[in-house]
C-alpha positions as CSV (number, residue, x, y, z in Angstrom):
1,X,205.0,94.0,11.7
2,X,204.3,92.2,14.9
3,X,205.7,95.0,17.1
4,X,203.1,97.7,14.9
5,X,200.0,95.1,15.0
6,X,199.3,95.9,19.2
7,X,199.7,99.8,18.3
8,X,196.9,99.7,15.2
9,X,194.6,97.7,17.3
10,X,194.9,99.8,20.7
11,X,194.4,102.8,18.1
12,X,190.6,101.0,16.8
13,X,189.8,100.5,20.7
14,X,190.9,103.7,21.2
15,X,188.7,105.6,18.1
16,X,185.5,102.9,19.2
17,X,185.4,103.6,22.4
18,X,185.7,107.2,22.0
19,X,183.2,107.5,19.0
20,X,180.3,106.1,21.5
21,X,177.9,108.9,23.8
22,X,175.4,108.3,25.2
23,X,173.0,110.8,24.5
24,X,170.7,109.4,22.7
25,X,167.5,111.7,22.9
26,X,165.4,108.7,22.8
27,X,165.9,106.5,26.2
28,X,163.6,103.9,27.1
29,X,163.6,103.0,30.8
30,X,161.8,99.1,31.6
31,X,160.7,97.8,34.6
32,X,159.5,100.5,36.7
33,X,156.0,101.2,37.9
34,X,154.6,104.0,36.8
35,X,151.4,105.6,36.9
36,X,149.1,108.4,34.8
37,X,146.1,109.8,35.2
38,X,143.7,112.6,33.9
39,X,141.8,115.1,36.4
40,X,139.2,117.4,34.9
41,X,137.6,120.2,37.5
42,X,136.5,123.6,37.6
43,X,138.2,126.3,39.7
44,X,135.7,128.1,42.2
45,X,136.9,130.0,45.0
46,X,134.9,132.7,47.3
47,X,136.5,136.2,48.2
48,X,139.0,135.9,45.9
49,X,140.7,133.2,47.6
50,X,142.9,130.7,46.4
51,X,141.5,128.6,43.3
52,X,142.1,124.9,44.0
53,X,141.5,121.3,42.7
54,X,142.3,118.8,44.9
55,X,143.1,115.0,44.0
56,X,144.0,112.2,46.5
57,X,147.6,110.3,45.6
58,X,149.4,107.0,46.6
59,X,152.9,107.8,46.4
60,X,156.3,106.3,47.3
61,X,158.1,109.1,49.2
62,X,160.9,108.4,46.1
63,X,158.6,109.1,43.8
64,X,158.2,112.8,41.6
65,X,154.8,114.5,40.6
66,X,155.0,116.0,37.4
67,X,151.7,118.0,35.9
68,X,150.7,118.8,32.7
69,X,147.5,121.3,31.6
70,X,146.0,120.0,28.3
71,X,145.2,123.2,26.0
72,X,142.7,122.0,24.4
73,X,140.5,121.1,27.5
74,X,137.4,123.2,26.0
75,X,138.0,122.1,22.0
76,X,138.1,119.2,20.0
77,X,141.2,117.6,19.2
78,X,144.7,115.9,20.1
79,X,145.7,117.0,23.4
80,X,148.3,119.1,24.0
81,X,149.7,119.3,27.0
82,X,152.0,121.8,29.2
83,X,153.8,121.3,32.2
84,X,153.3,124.0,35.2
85,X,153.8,126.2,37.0
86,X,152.6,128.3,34.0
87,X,152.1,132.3,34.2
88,X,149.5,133.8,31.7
89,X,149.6,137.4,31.0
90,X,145.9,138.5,30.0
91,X,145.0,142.1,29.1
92,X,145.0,145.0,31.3
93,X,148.1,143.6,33.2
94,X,146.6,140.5,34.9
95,X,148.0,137.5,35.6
96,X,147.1,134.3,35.6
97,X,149.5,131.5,37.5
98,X,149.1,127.7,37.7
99,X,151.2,126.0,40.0
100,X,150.7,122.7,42.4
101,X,151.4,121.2,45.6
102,X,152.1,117.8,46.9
103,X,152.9,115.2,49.0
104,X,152.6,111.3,48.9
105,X,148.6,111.6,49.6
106,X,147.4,114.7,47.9
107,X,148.1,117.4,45.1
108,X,146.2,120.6,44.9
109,X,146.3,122.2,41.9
110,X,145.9,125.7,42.7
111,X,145.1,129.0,39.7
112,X,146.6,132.4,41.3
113,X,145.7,135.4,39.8
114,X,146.6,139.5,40.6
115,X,142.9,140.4,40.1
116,X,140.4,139.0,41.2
117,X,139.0,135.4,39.5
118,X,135.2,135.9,40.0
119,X,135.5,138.9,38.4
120,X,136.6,137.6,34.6
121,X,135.3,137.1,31.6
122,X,132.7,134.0,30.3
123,X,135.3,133.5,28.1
124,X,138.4,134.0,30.2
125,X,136.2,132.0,32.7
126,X,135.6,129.2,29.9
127,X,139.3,128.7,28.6
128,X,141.1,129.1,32.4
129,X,139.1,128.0,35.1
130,X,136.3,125.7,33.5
131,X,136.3,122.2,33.1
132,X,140.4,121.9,32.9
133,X,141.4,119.0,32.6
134,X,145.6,117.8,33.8
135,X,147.5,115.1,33.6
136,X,149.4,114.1,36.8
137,X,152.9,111.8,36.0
138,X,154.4,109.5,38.6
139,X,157.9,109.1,37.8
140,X,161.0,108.0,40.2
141,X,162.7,110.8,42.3
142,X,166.1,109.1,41.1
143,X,166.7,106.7,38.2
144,X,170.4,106.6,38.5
145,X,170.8,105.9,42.2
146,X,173.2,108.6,41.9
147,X,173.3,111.8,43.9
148,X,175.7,113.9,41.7
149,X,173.8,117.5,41.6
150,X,175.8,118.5,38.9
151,X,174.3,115.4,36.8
152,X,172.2,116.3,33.8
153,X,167.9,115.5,34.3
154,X,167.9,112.2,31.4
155,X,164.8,113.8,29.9
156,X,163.1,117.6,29.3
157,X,160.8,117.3,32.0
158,X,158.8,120.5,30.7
159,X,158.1,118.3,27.0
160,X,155.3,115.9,27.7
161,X,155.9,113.5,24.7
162,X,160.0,113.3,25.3
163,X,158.9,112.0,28.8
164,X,156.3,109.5,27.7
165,X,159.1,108.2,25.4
166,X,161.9,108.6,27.8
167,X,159.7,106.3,30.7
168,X,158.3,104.5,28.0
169,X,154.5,105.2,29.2
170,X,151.3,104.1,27.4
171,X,149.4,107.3,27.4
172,X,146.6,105.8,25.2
173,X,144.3,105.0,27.9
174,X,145.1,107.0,30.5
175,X,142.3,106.8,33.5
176,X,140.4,110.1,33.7
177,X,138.4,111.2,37.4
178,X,136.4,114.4,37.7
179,X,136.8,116.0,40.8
180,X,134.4,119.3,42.4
């Protein structure tokens, strides 16, 4: 019995230790500084030139800009919010891109199009270039202090609320500045 007793309890080490991940979908990170905050302009450009808010920033040069467009800037509601670059594909073969910029003093958050802007809608005008409103999301460069390329990103960057749970952000009070 006392020669099987070592053998049944490297077999439990064995099952426990292989039974653990790690992948919980739900990782909270403490301790770090992070910061959030809400810019609402319009897009005006002349000549068809490039459509572009501008917002000063304070970053760490180890520090990540993620953006978000809420799609409900013109309605009533929750926000919901989506990560660019974004392409939309309006009628008549346009397209619509918003994409962004940055370094640690500024973002500009530009809207591209394949036709010219001044040239759309009220209510292409209204839902796309009026009064949007995005969220910018400071968030480390590198929470592992790892440098493995192959690693996998801890969270879905592009789904707004699995990062807010992932960093572990308060997004109820988020400060809000109007720019243009």
């Amino acid at each position: 019995m006392k020669k099987i007793l070592p053998f049944i309890l490297l077999a439990g080490v064995g099952f426990l230790t292989y039974s653990c991940n790690d992948d919980d979908p739900v990782i909270v990170q403490q301790n770090v500084n992070f910061q959030m905050k809400d810019i609402t302009g319009t897009f005006t450009g002349a000549n068809n030139a490039d459509f572009t808010i501008s917002q000063g920033l304070g970053l760490k040069s180890t520090d990540v800009l993620l953006v978000y467009r809420n799609l409900n800037s013109n309605a009533s509601g929750s926000a919901i919010w989506q990560q660019i670059p974004k392409t939309y594909f309006l009628s008549d073969g346009r397209e619509l891109d918003y994409n962004f910029i940055f370094n640690t003093q500024n973002v500009d958050i530009t809207s591209r199009a394949n036709f010219n802007q001044n040239t759309m809608t009220p209510a292409e005008a209204q839902m796309y270039l009026n009064n949007q409103t995005f969220r910018l999301v400071i968030v480390p460069a590198n929470t592992t202090g790892m440098s493995n390329k192959s690693a996998k990103a801890p969270v879905d960057y592009s789904d707004y609320n699995a990062v807010v749970r992932y960093y572990n952000l308060d997004d109820s009070n988020v400060p809000s500045v109007r720019v243009n």
